[in-house]
N, C-alpha and C positions, 0 to 999 in steps of 0.2 A: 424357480425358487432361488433365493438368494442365501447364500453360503456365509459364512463366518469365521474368520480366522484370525487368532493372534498370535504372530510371532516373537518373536525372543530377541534374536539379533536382526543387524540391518540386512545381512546376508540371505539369511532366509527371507525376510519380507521382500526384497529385491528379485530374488529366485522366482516366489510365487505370482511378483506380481508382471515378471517378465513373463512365464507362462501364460500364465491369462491373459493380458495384452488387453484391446479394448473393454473388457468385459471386468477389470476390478475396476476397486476403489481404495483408495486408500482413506484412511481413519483419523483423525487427531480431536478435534474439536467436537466436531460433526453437524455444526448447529447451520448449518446450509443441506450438508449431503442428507441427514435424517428428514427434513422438511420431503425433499424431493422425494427420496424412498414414502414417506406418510402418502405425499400426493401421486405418485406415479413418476415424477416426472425424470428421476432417474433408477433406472431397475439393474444393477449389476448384477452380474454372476456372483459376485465375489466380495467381499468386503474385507479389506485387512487392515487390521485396527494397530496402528504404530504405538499406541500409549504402552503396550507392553514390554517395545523394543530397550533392552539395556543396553547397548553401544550405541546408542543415535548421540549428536552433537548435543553439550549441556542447553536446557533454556536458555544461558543470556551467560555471556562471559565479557570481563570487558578489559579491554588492552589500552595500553597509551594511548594509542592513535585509532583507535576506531569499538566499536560496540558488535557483539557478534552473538546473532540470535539461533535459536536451536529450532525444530519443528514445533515441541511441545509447551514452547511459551505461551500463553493465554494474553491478551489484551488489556488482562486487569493485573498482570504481572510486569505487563510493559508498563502502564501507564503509571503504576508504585515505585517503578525503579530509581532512584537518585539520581543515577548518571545518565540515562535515557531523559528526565525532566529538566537536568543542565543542560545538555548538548545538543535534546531536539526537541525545543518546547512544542511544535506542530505537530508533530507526531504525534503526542501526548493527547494535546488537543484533537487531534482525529481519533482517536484509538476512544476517546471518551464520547465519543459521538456515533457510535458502535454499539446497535441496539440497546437493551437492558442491563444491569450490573448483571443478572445470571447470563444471560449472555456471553458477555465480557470475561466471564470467570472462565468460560469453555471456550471461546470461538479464538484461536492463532494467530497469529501474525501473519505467518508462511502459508495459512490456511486463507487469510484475507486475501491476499496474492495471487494465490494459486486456482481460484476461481476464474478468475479471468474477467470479472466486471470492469463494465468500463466505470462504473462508481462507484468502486472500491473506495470507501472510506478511507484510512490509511495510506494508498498508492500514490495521490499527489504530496503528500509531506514527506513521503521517502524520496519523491523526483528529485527533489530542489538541494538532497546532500547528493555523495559521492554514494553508490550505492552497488552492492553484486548480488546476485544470485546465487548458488550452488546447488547441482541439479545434479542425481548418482542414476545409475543402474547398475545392470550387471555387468555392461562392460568400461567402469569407471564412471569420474565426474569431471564435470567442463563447469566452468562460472562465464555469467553474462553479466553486461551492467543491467540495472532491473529496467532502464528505457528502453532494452530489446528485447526484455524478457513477455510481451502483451502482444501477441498477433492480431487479436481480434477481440467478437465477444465471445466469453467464454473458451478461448483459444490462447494458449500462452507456449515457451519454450518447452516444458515439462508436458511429455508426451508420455504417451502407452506404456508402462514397466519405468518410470522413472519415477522420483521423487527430488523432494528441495529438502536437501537435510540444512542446510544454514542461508543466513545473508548478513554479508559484513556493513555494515555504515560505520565510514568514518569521520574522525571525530572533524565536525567545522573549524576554521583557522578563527583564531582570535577575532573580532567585532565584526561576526558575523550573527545575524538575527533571521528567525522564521518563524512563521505562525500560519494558524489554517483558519480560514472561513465556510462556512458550509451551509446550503440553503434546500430546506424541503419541506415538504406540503405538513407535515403535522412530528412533533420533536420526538426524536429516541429512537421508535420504530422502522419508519419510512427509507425508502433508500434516496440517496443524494439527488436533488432536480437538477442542482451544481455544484461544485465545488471548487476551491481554490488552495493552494496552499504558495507560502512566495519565502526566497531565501536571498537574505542581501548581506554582503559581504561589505566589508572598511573603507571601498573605493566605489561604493553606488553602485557594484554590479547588481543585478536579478534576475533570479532563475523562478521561473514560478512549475508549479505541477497542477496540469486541469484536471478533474474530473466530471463524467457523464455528460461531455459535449464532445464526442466522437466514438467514434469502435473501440476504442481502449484509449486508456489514463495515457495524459501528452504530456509531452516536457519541453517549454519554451524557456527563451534568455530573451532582454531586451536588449537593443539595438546598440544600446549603450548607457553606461553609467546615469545614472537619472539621482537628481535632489528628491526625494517626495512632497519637499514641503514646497517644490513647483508644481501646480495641481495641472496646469497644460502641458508642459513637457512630462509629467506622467501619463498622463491621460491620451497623448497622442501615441507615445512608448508602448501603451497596452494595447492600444488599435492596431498597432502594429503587429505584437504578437501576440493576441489575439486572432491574426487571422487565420494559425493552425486549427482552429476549432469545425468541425463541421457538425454542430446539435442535429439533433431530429426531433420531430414531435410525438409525447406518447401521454400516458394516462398522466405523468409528473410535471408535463410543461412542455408549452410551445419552442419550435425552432427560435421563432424569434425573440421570444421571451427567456429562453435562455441565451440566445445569442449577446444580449443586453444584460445581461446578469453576471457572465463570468466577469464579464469587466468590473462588473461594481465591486462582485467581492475579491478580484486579483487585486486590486486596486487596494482595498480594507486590508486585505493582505500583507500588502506591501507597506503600509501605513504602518501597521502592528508589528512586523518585523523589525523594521528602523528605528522604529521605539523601544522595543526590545533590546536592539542592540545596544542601544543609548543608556538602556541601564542597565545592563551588565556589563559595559564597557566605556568606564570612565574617559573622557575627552583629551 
């Protein structure tokens, strides 16, 4: 039978959930872990439900230099925010490609994350900023940047008795542009066949973030500075890095049909960014 607990402070919930060790769960959204609990397919001892905790990190605070999200921020709270739709329009855009509006009203940011999909909606348009993790127990908290934060599937740095009480992104330097693209079998529901998101800065750098073409969400740079509106010297640029990808084939698409895919839409990506930039950053 599976137990139920709500804690008060982060202390306590950190207590209990160091105790139980593989056997809880932690709580915020819940709109992945209730599914599993319906289906079977995750049965914890334990369930401790953080919405109650009154010392966790605010939802969303935001400082000169960077945007600092809490556990219990929701996906329809990101994608509302002002200065989350200045500073990271991809984000934005991924965050709205995230099931249903009821959905979105419950399902986290930290909680998107914290699953450990490799087609985490969200995780490639966090790749392409500057980004951290913060990750507590009971014997304190370590920050990672969130490219180290994904070991696998379903595998992340946030282990047994821990939790992700924040992650910082900060803010892009001036004429820098990023947008996401995202491609799957039928719209809203489905989870990603692939995905792209790309971040270009004032001097043609690009950082792009892959999703569901490997064990976990990738973060590549091209080789070098690239025009977009050279469509060969892009096009060779993303062949290039593109070859981080290693797809497999499942019920959403072939190996090689998505091998040919990230590129199209890194590519759109990149296109939509640079445009981007161009109009929110006079010449």
């Amino acid at each position: 039978m599976t137990r139920y607990y709500r804690p008060r402070s982060k202390a306590d919930a950190l207590a209990v959930l160091a105790e139980e060790g593989d056997a809880a769960r932690p709580l915020v959204g819940g709109t992945d872990l209730l599914v599993g609990l319906r289906h079977r397919t995750a049965e914890p001892r334990l369930i401790v439900d953080l919405k109650g905790v009154e010392d966790l990190p605010a939802p969303l605070r935001t400082e000169d230099d960077r945007v600092l999200v809490g556990p219990t921020l929701t996906l329809g709270e990101l994608a509302a925010d002002p200065t989350v739709r200045e500073w990271f329009p991809s984000l934005v855009e991924a965050a709205l490609t995230v099931g249903s509006v009821a959905i979105r009203n419950r399902a986290s940011l930290i909680g998107n994350c914290c699953n450990g999909s490799p087609a985490a909606d969200t995780v490639p348009a966090m790749l392409v900023h500057e980004v951290a993790v913060t990750i507590e127990s009971v014997d304190g908290a370590r920050t990672a940047p969130l490219s180290e934060f994904f070991l696998g599937p379903g595998r992340t740095l946030c282990g047994a008795g821990e939790i992700v009480t924040g992650i910082g992104m900060r803010r892009p330097q001036p004429g820098h542009g990023s947008a996401f693209q995202r491609l799957t079998r039928r719209r809203g529901v489905d989870l990603a066949t692939v995905s792209a998101a790309a971040g270009i800065d004032r001097d043609g750098r690009v950082v792009l973030g892959l999703g569901a073409v490997g064990p976990r969400p990738l973060r590549t740079e091209l080789d070098e500075p690239v025009d977009p509106a050279d469509e060969d010297a892009l096009a060779n640029a993303l062949d290039r890095a593109a070859a981080i990808a290693t797809p497999i084939s499942d019920i959403r698409g072939g190996r090689e049909y998505r091998a040919a895919m990230v590129k199209v839409l890194a590519r759109r990506a990149v296109v939509a960014a640079d445009r981007r930039r161009h109009e929110e950053v006079p010449a």
